[in-house]
C-alpha positions as CSV (number, residue, x, y, z in Angstrom):
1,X,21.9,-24.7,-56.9
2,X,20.1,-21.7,-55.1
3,X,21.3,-18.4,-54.8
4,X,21.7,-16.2,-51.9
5,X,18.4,-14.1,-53.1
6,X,16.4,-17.8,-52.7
7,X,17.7,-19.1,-49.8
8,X,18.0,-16.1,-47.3
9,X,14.2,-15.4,-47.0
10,X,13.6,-19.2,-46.7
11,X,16.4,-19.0,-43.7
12,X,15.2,-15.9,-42.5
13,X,11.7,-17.0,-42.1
14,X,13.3,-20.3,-40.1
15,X,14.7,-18.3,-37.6
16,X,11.9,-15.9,-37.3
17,X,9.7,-19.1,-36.5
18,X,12.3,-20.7,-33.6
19,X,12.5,-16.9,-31.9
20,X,8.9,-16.3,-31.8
21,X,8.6,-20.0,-30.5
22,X,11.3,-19.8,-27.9
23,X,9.4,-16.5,-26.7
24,X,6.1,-18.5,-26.3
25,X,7.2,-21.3,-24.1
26,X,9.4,-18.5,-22.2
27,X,6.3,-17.2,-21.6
28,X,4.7,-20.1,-21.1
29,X,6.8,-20.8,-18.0
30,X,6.9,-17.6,-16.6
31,X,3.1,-17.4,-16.0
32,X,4.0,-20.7,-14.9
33,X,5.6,-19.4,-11.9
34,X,3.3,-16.5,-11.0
35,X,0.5,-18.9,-11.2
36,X,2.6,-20.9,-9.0
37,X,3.2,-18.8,-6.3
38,X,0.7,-17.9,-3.1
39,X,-1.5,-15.0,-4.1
40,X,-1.1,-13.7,-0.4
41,X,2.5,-13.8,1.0
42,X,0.7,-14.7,4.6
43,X,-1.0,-17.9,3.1
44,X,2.3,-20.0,3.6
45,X,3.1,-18.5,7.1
46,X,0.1,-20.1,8.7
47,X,1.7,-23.4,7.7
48,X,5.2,-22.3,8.7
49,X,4.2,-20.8,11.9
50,X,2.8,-24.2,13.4
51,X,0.0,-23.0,15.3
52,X,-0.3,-24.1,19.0
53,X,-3.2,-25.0,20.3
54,X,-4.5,-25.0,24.0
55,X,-6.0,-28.6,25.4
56,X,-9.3,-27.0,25.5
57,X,-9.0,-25.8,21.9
58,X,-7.8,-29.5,21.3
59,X,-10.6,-31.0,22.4
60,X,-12.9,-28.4,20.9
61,X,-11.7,-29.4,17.6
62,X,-11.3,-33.2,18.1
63,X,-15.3,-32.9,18.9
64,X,-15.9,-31.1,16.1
65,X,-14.1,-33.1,13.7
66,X,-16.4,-36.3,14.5
């Protein structure tokens, strides 16, 4: 049987190893969402906005699509 002097580096060095590796992938998934997000807040309004277009600026762009 192992004493207490054996066994609590041995433990000690377990947990030390889970912590640091729950750190990493919390981390991990925080640069996770800042990679995630728009860089400029006004990149998702243009989509949210909806745009309207007059017919002459409809055309335009159906003319210059083909």
């Amino acid at each position: 049987m192992k004493h207490a002097n054996e066994i609590f580096p041995e433990a000690l060095k377990q947990l030390l190893e889970i912590g640091e590796k729950a750190r990493k992938q919390r981390e991990d998934r925080e640069r996770a969402k800042r990679v995630a997000l728009p860089r400029k807040p006004g990149a998702c309004m243009q989509v949210a906005c909806k745009q309207t277009f007059t017919e002459r600026e409809k055309i335009q762009l159906t003319f210059n699509l083909k």
